[in-house]
SESEGU-363196 format. One record per residue (C-alpha): residue in one letter; residue number from 1; x, y, z. Coordinates in steps of 0.5 Angstrom, whole numbers. Last residue first. Layout:
N
aa:A	i:NUM	x:X	y:Y	z:Z;
...
end
This chain:
127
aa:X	i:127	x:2	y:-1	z:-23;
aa:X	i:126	x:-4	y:-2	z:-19;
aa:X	i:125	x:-10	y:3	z:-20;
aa:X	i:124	x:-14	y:4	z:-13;
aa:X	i:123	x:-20	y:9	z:-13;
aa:X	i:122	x:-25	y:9	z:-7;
aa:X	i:121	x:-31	y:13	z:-6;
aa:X	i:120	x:-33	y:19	z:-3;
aa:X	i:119	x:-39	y:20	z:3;
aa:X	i:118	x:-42	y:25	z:-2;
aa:X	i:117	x:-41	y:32	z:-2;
aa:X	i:116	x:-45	y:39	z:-1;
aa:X	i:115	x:-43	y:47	z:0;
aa:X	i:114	x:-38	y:48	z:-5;
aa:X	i:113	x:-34	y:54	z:-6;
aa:X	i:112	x:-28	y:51	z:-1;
aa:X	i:111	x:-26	y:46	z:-5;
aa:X	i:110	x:-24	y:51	z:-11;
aa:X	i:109	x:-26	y:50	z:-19;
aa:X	i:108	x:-32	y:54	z:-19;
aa:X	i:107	x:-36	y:54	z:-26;
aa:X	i:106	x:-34	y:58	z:-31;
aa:X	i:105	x:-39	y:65	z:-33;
aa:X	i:104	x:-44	y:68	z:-28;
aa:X	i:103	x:-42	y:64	z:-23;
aa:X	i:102	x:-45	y:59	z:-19;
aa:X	i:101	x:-46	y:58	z:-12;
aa:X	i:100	x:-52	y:53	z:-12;
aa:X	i:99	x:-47	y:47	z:-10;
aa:X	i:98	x:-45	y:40	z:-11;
aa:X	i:97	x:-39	y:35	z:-9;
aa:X	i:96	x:-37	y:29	z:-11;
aa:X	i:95	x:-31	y:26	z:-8;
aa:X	i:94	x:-26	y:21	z:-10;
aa:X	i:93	x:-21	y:18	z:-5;
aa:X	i:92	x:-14	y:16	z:-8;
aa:X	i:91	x:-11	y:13	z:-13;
aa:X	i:90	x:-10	y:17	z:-20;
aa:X	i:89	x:-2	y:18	z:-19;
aa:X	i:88	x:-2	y:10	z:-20;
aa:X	i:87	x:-5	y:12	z:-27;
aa:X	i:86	x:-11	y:11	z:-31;
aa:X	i:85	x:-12	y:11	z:-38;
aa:X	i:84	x:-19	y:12	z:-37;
aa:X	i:83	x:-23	y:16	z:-32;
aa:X	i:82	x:-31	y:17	z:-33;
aa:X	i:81	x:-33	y:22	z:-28;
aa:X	i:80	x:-41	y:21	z:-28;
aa:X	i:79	x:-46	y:26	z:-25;
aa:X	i:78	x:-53	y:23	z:-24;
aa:X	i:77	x:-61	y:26	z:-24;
aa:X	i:76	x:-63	y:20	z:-27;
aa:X	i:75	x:-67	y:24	z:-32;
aa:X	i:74	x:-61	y:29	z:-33;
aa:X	i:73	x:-56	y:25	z:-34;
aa:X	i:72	x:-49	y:29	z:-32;
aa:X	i:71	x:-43	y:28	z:-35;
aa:X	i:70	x:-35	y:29	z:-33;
aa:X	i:69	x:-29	y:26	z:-38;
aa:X	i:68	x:-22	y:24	z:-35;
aa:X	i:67	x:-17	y:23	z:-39;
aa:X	i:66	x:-16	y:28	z:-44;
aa:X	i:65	x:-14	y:33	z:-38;
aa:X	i:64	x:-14	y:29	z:-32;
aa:X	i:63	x:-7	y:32	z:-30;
aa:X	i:62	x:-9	y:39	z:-30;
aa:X	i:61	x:-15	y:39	z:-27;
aa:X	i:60	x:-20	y:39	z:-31;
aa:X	i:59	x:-27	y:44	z:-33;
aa:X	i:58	x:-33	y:42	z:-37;
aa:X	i:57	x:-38	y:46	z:-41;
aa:X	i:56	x:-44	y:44	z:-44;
aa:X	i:55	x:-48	y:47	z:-39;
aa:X	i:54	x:-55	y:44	z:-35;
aa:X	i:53	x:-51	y:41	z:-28;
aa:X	i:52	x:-45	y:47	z:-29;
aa:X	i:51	x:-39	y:43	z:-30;
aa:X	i:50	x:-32	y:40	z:-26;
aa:X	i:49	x:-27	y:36	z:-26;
aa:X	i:48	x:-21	y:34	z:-22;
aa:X	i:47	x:-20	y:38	z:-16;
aa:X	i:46	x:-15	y:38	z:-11;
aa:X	i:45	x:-16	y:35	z:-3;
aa:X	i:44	x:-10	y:36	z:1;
aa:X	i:43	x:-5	y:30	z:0;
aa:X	i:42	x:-2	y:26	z:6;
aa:X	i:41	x:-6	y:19	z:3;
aa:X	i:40	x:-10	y:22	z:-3;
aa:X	i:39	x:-16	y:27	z:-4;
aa:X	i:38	x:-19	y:27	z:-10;
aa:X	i:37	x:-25	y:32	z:-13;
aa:X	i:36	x:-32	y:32	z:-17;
aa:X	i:35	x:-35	y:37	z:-19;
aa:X	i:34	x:-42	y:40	z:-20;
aa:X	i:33	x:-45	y:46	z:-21;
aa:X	i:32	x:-52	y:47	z:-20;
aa:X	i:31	x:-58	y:50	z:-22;
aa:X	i:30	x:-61	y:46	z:-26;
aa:X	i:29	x:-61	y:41	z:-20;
aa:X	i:28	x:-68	y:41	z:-17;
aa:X	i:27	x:-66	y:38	z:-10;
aa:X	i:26	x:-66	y:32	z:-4;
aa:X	i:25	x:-62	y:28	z:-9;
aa:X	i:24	x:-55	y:26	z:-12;
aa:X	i:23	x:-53	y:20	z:-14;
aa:X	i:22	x:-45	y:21	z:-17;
aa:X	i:21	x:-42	y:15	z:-20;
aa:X	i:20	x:-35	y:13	z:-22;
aa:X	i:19	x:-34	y:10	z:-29;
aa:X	i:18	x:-27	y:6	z:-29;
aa:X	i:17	x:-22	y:5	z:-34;
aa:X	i:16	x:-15	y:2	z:-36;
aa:X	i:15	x:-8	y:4	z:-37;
aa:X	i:14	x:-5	y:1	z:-30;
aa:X	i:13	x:-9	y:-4	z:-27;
aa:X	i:12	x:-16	y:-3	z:-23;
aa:X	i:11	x:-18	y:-3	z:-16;
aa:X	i:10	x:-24	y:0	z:-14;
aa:X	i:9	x:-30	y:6	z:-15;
aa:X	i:8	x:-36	y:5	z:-18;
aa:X	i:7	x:-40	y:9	z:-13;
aa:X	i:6	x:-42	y:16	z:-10;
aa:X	i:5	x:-48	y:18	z:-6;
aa:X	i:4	x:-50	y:25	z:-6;
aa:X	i:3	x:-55	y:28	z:-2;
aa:X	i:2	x:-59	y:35	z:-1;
aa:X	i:1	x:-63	y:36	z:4;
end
């Protein structure tokens, strides 16, 4: 059964950084492609980033675009979302999401497409 556990999450100033975490177990991950998604007060869910768990590739939503950077560690079989230059727009809960249903090329980008998330952590940035 797969699990995801996120972490790192909590208040930050305008224009500083966090580095989420996302534990995932339960599976053999290769052939995963992970995301990451945030869901504010009112607001649907939107994507934020996105990559195959063995590709180089990465994907990002638009208004994370060289802010934010998603990498996994294969050893310790977790995905990281790096965040800087963070925004009070960036506030909300962050999700990890995972699934097998991997495209020939790219990697999905809808919430709908994947089959696993963690419990969500929360991000606060004060300006």
């Amino acid at each position: 059964q797969v699990q995801l556990v996120e972490s790192g999450g909590g208040l930050v100033q305008a224009g500083g950084s966090l580095r989420l975490s996302c534990a995932a177990s339960g599976r053999t991950f290769s052939n995963f492609a992970m995301g990451w998604f945030r869901q504010a007060p009112g607001k649907e869910r939107e994507f934020v980033a996105a990559k195959r768990w063995s590709g180089m590739s990465t994907y990002y939503g638009d208004s994370v675009k060289g802010r934010f950077t998603i990498s996994t560690d294969n050893a310790n079989d977790t995905v990281f979302l790096q965040m800087n230059s963070l925004k009070p727009e960036d506030t909300a809960v962050y999700y990890c999401a995972a699934t097998r249903a991997v495209p020939p090329f790219g990697v999905p980008l809808k919430k709908y497409e994947y089959d696993y998330w963690g419990q969500g952590t929360q991000v606060t940035v004060s300006s």
